[in-house]
N, C-alpha and C positions, 0 to 999 in steps of 0.2 A: 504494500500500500504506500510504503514513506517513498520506494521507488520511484513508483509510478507518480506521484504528485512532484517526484523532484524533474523527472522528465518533461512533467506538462510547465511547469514552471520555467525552466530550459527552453521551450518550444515558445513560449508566449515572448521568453525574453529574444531570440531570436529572430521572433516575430516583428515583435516592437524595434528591432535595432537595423532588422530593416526595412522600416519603414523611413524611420530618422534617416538613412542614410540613401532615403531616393535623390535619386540625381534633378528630376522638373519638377515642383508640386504647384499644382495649381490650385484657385478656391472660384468656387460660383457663389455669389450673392442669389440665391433660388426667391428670397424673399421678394430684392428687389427685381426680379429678373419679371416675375409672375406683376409685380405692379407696375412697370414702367416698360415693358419689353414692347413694342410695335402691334405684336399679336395679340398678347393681352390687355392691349387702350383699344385695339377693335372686338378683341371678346365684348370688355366692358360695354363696349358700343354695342354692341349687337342683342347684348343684355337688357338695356335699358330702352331701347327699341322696342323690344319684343314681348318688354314686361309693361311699360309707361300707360300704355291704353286701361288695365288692370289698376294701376297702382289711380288713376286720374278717377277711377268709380270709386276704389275706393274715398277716395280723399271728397267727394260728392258724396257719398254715405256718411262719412263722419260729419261733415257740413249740414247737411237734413237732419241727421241727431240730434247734431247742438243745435238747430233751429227750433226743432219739437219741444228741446228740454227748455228753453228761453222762451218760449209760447206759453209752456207749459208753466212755468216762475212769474212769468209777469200776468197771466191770462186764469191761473188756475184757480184760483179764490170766486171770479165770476162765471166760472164753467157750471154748466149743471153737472150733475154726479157722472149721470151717465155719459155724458161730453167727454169730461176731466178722466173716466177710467178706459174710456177707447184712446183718448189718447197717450196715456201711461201704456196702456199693453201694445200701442203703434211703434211707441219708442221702445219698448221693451224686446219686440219683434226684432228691430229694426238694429236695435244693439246686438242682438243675437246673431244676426245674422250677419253684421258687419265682423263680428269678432268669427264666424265661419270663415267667412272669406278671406280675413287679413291671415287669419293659419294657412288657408292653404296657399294664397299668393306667396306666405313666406315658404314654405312646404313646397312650392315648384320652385321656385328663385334659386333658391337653396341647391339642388336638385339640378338644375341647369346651370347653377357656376360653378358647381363641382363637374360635373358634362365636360363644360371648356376647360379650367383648370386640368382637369386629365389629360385633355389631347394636348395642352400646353406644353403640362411635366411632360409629357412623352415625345416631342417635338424638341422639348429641351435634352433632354435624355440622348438622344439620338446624336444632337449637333454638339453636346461635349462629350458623348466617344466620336464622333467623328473627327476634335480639336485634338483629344487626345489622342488618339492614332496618326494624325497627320503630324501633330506637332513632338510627337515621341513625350508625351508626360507620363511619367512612373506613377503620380498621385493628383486627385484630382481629388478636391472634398468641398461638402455642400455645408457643413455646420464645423463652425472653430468658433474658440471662446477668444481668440485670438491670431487675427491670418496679418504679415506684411502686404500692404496693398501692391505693394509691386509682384504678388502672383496670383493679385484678382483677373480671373477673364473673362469677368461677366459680359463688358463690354463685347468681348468677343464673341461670345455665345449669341450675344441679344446681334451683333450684326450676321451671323449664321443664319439665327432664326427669320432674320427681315429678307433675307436672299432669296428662303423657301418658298 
């Protein structure tokens, strides 16, 4: 048992050592790559496109709510009974049905920019092993708590990706 742990122990430290002693290492900003990259300001575009019609009812449902409820504040004391409680169960309806709707708008949204997101990482994916095999890098890494920006190449990822 002490063997075998001193072996794996061995194997991690040769692991690690070379790593340290890659010859190109390069880093990708993935954060900002996915929020500034060419493809992904037209994801967003295509996003807010495709969702805005949606989001514009809703924002017209919330509007008629707070009209109802403000009808309902200044008007309610002279309502008759049965006036004043169709209109409580209109807005009540009406809040219900707004809070359906804003779930599931968020519930597709959601759903659809992880959609793009995906073809994105994977478009990204693709054009830093391609950087990497052309440009011979030993290491190429996506999260450091620490990287010298002189072997950032997000730049260069994001002009690969604008080529596509």
């Amino acid at each position: 048992m002490k063997h075998t742990l001193s072996i794996a122990v061995l194997s991690l430290g040769a692991l690690a050592a070379g790593a340290v002693h890659a010859e190109k290492i390069g880093f990708v900003n993935t954060e900002r790559l996915l929020r500034e990259a060419p493809l992904s300001v037209k994801a967003q575009k295509k996003l807010e496109k495709e969702f805005s019609p949606r989001e514009q009812e809703l924002q017209k449902m919330a509007k008629q709510a707070r009209d109802l409820q403000a009808q309902l504040d200044r008007e309610g004391v002279t309502m008759s009974e049965t006036e004043r409680k169709n209109k409580e169960r209109d807005l009540a309806n009406l809040n219900r049905e707004f809070q359906r709707q804003s779930r599931e708008f968020r519930e597709d949204l959601n759903l659809r920019r992880n959609e793009e997101l995906g073809a994105i990482q994977e478009k990204a994916r693709k054009a830093i092993l391609e950087i990497a095999k052309t440009e011979k890098f030993d290491l190429i890494v996506e999260q450091a708590v620490y990287f010298n920006p002189k072997i950032d190449i997000t730049d260069r990822v994001m002009k690969e990706l604008g080529e596509r």
